[in-house]
N, C-alpha and C positions, 0 to 999 in steps of 0.2 A: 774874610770869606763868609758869606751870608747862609743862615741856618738852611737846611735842609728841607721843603714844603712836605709837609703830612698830604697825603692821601687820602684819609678819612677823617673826620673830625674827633680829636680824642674826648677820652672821657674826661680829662681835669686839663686844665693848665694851671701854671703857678704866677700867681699875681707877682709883676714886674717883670716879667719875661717876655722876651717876644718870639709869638708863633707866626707861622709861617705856612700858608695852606692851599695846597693847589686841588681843587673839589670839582667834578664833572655833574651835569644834572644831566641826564638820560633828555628828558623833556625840553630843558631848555639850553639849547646850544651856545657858546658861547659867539659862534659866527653871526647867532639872529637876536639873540638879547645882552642887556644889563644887568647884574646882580650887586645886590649891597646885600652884605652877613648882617644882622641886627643879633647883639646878645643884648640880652633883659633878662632884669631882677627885680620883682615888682618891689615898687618904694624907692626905685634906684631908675637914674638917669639912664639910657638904652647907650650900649657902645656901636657902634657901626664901622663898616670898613666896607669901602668898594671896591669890586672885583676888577680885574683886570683880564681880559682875553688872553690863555697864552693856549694855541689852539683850538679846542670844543671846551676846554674849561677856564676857573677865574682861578685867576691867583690872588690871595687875602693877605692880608697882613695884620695881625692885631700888635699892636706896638707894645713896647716896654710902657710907654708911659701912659698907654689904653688900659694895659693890664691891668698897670700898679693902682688905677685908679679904682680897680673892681673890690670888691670885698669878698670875703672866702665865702664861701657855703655854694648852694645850688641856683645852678643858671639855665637857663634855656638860648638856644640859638633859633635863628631863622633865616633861610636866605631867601631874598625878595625878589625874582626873576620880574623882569619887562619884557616884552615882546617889541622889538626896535620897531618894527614896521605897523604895529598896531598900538602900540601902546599899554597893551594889556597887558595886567599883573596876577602872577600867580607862586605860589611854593614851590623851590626847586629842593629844599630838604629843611628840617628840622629835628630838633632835640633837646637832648636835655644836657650838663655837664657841670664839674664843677668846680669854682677858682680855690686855688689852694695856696696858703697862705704863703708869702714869703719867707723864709727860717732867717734871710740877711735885716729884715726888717724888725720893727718891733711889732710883737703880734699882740693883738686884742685879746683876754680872755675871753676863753666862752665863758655864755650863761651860768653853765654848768661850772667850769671852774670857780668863778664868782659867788656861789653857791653854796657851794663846797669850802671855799674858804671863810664863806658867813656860819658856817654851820663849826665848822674846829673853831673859830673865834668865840663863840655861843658856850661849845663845849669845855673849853681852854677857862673863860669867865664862872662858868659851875663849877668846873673842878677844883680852880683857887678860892673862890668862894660858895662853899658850900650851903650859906643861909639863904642865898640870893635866888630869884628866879628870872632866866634869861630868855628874851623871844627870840625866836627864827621861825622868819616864811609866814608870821602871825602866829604863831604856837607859842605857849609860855611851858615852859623847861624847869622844872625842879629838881633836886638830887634826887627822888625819890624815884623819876621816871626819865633819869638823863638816857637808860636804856633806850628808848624812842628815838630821841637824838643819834647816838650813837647807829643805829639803822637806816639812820634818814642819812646819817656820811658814809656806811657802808654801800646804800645804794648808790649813793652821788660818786665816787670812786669808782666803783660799778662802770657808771655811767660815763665817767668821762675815760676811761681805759678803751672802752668802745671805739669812743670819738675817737681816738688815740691812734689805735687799730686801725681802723675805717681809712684816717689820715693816711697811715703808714702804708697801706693798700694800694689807696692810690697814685703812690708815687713809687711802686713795686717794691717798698720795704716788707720782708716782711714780720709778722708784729711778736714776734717772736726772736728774729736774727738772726736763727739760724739756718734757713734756706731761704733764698734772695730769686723770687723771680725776677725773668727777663723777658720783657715781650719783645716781641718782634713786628 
């Protein structure tokens, strides 16, 4: 049995998944044009999917293996209406959205994690050796001003709890656990 088409274009999907979406444009009817969805991420190859007429609107498809190809963060969509009888091209809708990582995959650290772990490895090195002076991010770390350091991972923790969050959001966890919304 084939997913369910969204109605509206959501705010994330999850990379390797496939979405399934049946979207009407006011302006441009499916009986008098063509539509191809374009998502783009600048630095990144554009995914596309052409629409299909099922009535006044297209039915899309972004495939499991479109998805999986995307990379998590922020994306924009666009869909590229024709006008059959003239040929003319115009916006039938746009936005913004964002691919969310696969949890079945192995996922990339963020920045931010990566960071955070160059920063305890810095601090982890001063604390066993206390004569030494260690960089992180181009800063030189001595025992005398490890406090600095030790700030710069309080914020990075900070920082990635956020992310964390953010994630958790938008896949209606919420970042906490213990009330779970539900959209509809």
């Amino acid at each position: 049995m084939a997913l369910a088409p969204l109605t509206i274009f959501p705010q994330s999907i999850t990379s390797g998944d496939t979405t399934r979406l049946l979207l009407g444009f006011p302006l441009c009817p499916a009986t008098t044009f063509t539509a191809v969805l374009v998502l783009n991420r600048a630095g990144v190859a554009p995914v596309t999917s052409t629409g299909t007429a099922s009535g006044s609107s297209f039915a899309f498809v972004i495939t499991a293996t479109q998805s999986a190809a995307m990379i998590a963060g922020q994306w924009t969509y666009a869909a590229r209406c024709t006008e059959i009888a003239s040929g003319d091209v115009t916006s039938g809708a746009d936005g913004d959205f964002t691919v969310l990582a696969n949890y079945a995959t192995t996922i990339t650290a963020s920045t931010t994690q990566l960071q955070l772990d160059a920063a305890n490895t810095a601090l982890l090195t001063l604390l066993a050796n206390p004569e030494v002076s260690v960089s992180f991010n181009g800063q030189s770390f001595t025992k005398e001003n490890q406090s600095m350091l030790l700030s710069t991972i309080r914020n990075l923790e900070a920082k990635l709890a956020s992310e964390k969050a953010i994630a958790a959001g938008l896949r209606g966890d919420a970042p906490t656990r213990s009330i779970r919304p539900y959209f509809t």
